[in-house]
C-alpha positions, 0 to 999 in steps of 0.5 A, a space after each residue: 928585478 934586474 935579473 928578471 928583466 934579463 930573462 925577459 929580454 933574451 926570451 923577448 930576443 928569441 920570439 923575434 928571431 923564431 917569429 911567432 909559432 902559429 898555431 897549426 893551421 895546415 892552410 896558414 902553413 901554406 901560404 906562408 911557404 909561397 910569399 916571397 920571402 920564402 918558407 922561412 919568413 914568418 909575421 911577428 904577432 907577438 904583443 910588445 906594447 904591453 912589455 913595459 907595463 908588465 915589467 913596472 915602466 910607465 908608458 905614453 897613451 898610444 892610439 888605439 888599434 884594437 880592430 872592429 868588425 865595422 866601418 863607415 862604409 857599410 854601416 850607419 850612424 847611431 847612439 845620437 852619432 856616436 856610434 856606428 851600426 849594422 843589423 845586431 851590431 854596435 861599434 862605439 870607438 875612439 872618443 876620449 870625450 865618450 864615457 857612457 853607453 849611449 841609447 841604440 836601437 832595441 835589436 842591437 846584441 852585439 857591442 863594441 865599446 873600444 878606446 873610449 874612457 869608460 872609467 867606471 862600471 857601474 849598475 846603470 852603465 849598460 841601462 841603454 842596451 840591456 839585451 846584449 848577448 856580446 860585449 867587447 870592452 877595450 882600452 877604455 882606461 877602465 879604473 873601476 867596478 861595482 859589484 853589480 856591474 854587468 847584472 842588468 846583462 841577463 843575456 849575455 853569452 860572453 865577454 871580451 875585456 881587451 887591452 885593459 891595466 886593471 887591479 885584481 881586486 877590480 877585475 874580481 869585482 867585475 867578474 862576480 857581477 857577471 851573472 847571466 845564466 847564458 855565460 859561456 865564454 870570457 875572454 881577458 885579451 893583453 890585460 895587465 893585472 896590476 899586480 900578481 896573477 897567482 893567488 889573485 882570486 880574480 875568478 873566485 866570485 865565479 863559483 857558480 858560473 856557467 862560463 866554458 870557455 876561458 882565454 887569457 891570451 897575452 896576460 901575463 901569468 907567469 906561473 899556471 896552476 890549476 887552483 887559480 881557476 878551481 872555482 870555474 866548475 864548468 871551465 872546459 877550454 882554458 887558453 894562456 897564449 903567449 902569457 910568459 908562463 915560465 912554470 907550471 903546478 898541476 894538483 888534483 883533478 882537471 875538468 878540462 877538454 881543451 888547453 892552450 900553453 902555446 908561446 910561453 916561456 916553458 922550458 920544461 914539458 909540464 909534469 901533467 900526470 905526476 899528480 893531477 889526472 886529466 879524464 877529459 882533455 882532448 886537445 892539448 896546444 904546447 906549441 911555440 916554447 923551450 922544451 927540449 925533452 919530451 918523454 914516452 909516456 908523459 900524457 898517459 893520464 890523458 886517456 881521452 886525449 885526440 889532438 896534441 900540438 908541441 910545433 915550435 919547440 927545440 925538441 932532442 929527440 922523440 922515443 919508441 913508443 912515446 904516444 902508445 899509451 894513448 887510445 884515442 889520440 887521432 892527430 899529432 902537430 909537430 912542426 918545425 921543432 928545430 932541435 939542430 939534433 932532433 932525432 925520431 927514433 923507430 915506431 916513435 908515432 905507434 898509436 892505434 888510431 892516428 889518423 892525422 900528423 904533422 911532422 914538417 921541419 924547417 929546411 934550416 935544421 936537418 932531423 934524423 928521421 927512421 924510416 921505420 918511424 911510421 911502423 904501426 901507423 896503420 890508419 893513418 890517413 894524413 901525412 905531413 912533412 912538408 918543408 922537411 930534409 930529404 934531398 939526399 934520400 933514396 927510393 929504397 929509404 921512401 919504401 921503408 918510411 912508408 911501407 905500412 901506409 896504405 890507408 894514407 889519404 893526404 901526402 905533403 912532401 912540399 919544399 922537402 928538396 926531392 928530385 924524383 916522385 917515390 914510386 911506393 906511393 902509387 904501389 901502396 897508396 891506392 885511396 890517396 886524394 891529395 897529394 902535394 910535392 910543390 917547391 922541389 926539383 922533380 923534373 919528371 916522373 915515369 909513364 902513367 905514375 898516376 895510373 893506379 891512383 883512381 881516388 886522387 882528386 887533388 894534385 899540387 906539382 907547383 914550383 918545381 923543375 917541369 920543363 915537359 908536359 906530354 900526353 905520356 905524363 898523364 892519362 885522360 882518366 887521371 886528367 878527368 878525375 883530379 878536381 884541382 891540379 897544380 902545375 904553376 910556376 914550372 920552366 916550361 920550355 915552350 916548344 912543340 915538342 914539350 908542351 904541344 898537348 899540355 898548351 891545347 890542354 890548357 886552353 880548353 874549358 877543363 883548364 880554367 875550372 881544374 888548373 890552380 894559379 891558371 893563367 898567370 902562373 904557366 909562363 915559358 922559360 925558353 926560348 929566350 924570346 918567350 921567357 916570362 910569357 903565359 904559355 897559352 898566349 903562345 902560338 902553339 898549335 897542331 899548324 904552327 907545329 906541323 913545320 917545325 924544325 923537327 918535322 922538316 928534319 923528318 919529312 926529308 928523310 922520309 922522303 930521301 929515304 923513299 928515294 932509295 927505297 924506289 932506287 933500290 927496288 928498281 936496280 933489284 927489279 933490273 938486276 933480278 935474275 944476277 941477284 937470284 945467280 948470286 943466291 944460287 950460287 951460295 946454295 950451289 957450293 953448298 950442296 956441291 959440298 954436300 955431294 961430295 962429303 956424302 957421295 964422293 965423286 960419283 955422279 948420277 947422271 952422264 949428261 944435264 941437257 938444257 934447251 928450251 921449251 920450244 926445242 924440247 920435241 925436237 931435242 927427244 925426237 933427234 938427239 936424245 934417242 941416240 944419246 941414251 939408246 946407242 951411247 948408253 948414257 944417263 941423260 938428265 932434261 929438266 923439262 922430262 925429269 925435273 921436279 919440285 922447286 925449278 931452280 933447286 932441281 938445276 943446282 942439285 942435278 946439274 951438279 949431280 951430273 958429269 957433263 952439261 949439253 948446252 943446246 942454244 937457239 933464238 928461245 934458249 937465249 930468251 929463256 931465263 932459265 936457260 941463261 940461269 942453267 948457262 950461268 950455273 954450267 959456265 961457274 962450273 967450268 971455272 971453278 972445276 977447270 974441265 971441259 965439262 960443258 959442251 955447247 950445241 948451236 941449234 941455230 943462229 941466234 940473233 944479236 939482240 939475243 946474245 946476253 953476256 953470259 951466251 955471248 962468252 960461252 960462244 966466243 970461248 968454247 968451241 960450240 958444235 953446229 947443227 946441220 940438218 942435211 945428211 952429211 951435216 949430220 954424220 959431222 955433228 954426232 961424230 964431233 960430238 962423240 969426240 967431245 963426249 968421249 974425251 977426258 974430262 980430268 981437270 985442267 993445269 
């Protein structure tokens, strides 16, 4: 005995600091990762006031705490004030004095007789409320049954018998006489049978029963085996939670659709198909024991099974191929099983029709999963592996482990430590609905992620390091399809450049219909000033942001910028025509190169003669004649000979001729070409340093006139004037001629 209440104790020990595995309920699983105290707090259900009945100590009489579904405030007093009712329902409770059923009115079916001190049942006891279809019995210090106990209940469909210290012989007694032939559900919750379960016999009087459902949680049992419950021929659900079932014996044929071995002492998985078969289990629950090894191919004998649950055990590790063997197995529960060393080897979850499963581990314990562990999972539609470890896990590692998943509907990758969003999901995952990456550190993810996700509907982003929401995070129709969308309890950094779109967002009607935790869970975090305050009740709009340090910052220097846009265009504008020289130029030396790599120093021309327009007549009626037909010399003038583009015809022939007459008047020195050509034959002259420019003084020019360019070539070159009297003539061709006629070699 002492070595048992040992054994006791240490489990009792681990309970409490594992909390109770709950049974898998995503929901549940859900919230308990928001409370406070974080994913690891856990609410303790396990039932510690039965312990020292169980293991023989006496205890006092505690006050009774079996809840009901009734109270004072929306019920009415009955059963000669004893009682409470509303509509069907009857709760008769916590009156030590209360030892029968008192008359209730005729409709009432449904019965809570708790904490009274109902010692006896007897054939009478239930004369007052005949038509009770759902009995609930509890702490009533039942001593004692009668054989014909519950037979006056003709109609009831079940049975609860709570809290309750019972002798096996009793509690058979008590069932036997259960004879309703609308029996379908028993329920012996904390009973402590005093003495042993195992071939007890209690349901031997059942044979012809047509109960269903048995639950037996938190009775203590010890060991399972199937004989104690052969009589109940038409038993299909059978649930022994938290029953300290240590062992396990299984023989000949179960009927069984359902079972529950959840939060035992089971530190080996039950050896189900080594002589027992199972045709019709569907649901099998081994979650919250101390199995550690659990092998391929254990539950093939369960051909039909759909549901299997082993959460909360520290399980070593998991084989290749270990669910094969079952063709109808549709969802698997395998969460925070916190084996230090588990490990989830390739194609471990190979089945043909999974479509559901939940793998969440505990932050605490660090599995070793494949990337290729959901190879073969072709159908699956549900995947969970929330609360897992994959902060140190890469894109590539993401491709691998969901590379077959294109069928996935529903993604949980909450509290798993990520900093990024795995860019397979939108390549691949084109029917995910739900997607949930909460409670890790994405801080941002690429520009329309969301695009190729048409079917999702449900969002869930809480909790993470989102500081920016901008038009590029998500597109209008992503924000149009999503039903729900979570984006709570994020740093928002609460300027306009950040949240400018996202606060006029959240403040239209959409925001209040789709956004989760809206408002109180959309706070600022910076600046300082708005840290902790709800981000719609902050002043951000098109008009408080229209002036922002940002937009200042910019609107000057557009304006500077249009400042020196203007300047500079009107210094190009004054400065035009020394801009086009300077281009010129450039060209000039480039085709002089020219000339002189393909023609050497041979010229097409003797003379370039620039004049104006207006002494164009002039020039060919008293100068050129006598140029071209006495001297004999090729004469070249733009205004005669020129063209194609002007400019270019100066350059090319210009440069293609010896020398360059330069006939200067009022209109020569008002005609930008003219000072272009001036320009372009002064360069000339020092750049080849010969006296290749000969300049002809048609007239005065006046000194408004006189551009810088006329005015050096004036003052340096002896310039030759025109006279039109008859001796001035004779001096300008014979001063001309010496001009023409002297060398033009190039200069020391």
């Amino acid at each position: 005995m002492k070595l048992y209440n040992i054994v006791l104790s240490v489990l009792v020990a681990d309970s409490a600091i594992r909390g109770v595995h709950s049974y898998p309920d995503p929901t549940a699983e859900k919230i308990m990762m928001t409370t406070k105290n974080g994913p690891n707090s856990r609410i303790d259900y396990f039932d510690t006031e039965n312990l020292d009945i169980r293991i023989g100590h006496s205890v006092e009489k505690k006050p009774c705490k079996i809840p009901t579904p009734l109270s004072k405030t929306n019920s009415h007093s009955c059963g000669d004030g004893l009682c409470l009712c509303n509509d069907s329902m009857a709760v008769c409770r916590s009156n030590q004095s209360l030892s029968y059923i008192p008359k209730l009115p005729p409709n009432i079916t449904k019965l809570y007789f708790i904490c009274n001190r109902l010692l006896f049942i007897h054939g009478s006891t239930f004369h007052n409320v005949s038509s009770l279809t759902h009995l609930y019995l509890g702490g009533n210090n039942l001593k004692y049954c009668y054989k014909d106990a519950f037979r006056r209940l003709t109609k009831l469909q079940s049975l609860r018998i709570i809290k309750e210290i019972i002798k096996p012989d009793t509690l058979r007694t008590c069932l036997a006489s259960v004879t309703s032939r609308n029996f379908r559900k028993l329920v012996l919750y904390a009973v402590h049978i005093n003495g042993t379960f195992s071939g007890s016999k209690i349901f031997s009087g059942m044979s012809n029963s047509p109960v269903e459902k048995i639950a037996m949680d938190r009775t203590y049992i010890d060991t399972y085996s199937i004989d104690d419950f052969s009589p109940l021929k038409h038993m299909r659900s059978l649930s022994l939670k938290s029953c300290w079932i240590t062992a396990t014996v299984f023989e000949g044929t179960s009927n069984l659709t359902t079972l529950w071995l959840t939060e035992n002492a089971l530190v080996k998985f039950p050896p189900f198909c080594n002589q027992t078969t199972f045709p019709n289990m569907k649901k099998l629950y081994m979650d919250g024991n101390f199995i550690r090894i659990f092998k391929a191919n254990e539950l093939d004998c369960m051909t039909s099974l759909e549901l299997f649950s082993i959460s909360f055990n520290p399980l070593l590790k998991l084989e290749a191929n270990t669910f094969s063997g079952l063709p109808r197995l549709r969802t698997i529960y395998m969460r925070n099983n916190y084996g230090s060393s588990f490990r989830i080897k390739a194609n471990a979850f190979n089945s043909s029709r999974l479509m559901n499963l939940h793998l969440g581990i505990y932050q605490i314990h660090a599995p070793h999963l494949s990337d290729f562990a959901f190879d073969s999972c072709k159908k699956l539609e549900k995947l969970d592996l929330s609360l897992s470890r994959f902060e140190n896990k890469t894109d590539a590692y993401f491709d691998n482990l969901f590379a077959g998943l294109t069928n996935l509907k529903d993604l949980n990758l909450s509290g798993t430590g990520i900093g990024f969003l795995p860019t397979i999901i939108p390549r691949i995952m084109k029917q995910l609905d739900t997607l949930d990456v909460s409670h890790n550190q994405i801080s941002w993810w690429a520009t329309e992620y969301f695009r190729n996700l048409t079917f999702l509907r449900t969002l869930i982003m809480a909790s993470n390091q989102i500081d920016t929401i901008h038009r590029f995070s998500f597109s209008f129709g992503t924000i149009q399809s999503l039903s729900h969308i979570d984006l709570s309890f994020n740093p928002y950094s609460c300027s306009c450049e950040n949240l400018l779109w996202f606060s006029k967002l959240l403040k239209t009607q959409k925001a209040t219909n789709k956004f989760i935790n809206f408002p109180s869970g959309y706070l600022c975090s910076a600046p300082s000033a708005w840290e902790g305050e709800r981000v719609i009740d902050k002043p951000i709009s098109d008009r408080y942001c229209l002036l922002t340090p940002v937009i200042s910052l910019i609107i000057t220097s557009v304006s500077v910028g249009l400042l020196l846009l203007i300047f500079t265009l009107s210094m190009v504008y004054r400065h035009r025509w020394h801009l086009r020289y300077f281009v010129y130029m450039l060209r000039y030396y480039h085709i002089r190169f020219q000339r002189l790599v393909q023609d050497g120093c041979n010229y097409r021309y003797d003379i370039y003669l620039s004049c104006s327009e207006e002494d164009v007549d002039f020039i060919l009626e008293n100068i050129l004649p006598r140029l071209e037909n006495e001297l004999n010399l090729r004469v070249f003038i733009p205004q005669r000979d020129g063209i194609g583009n002007k400019i270019d015809g100066i350059i090319e022939n210009m440069d293609a001729s010896r020398r360059v007459i330069l006939c200067i008047s009022d209109t020569f020195a008002a005609d930008h070409y003219c000072e272009f050509e001036t320009s372009i034959a002064y360069e000339r002259v020092l750049n080849e340093r010969r006296d290749l420019m000969i300049v002809i003084l048609l007239e005065e020019v006046k000194v408004v006139n006189v551009t810088k360019t006329l005015h050096r070539v004036l003052a340096v070159d002896e310039y030759i004037p025109w006279d039109c009297s008859e001796q001035g003539v004779d001096m300008f061709w014979l001063t001309l001629i010496q001009h023409l006629e002297s060398t033009d070699e190039p200069r020391p």
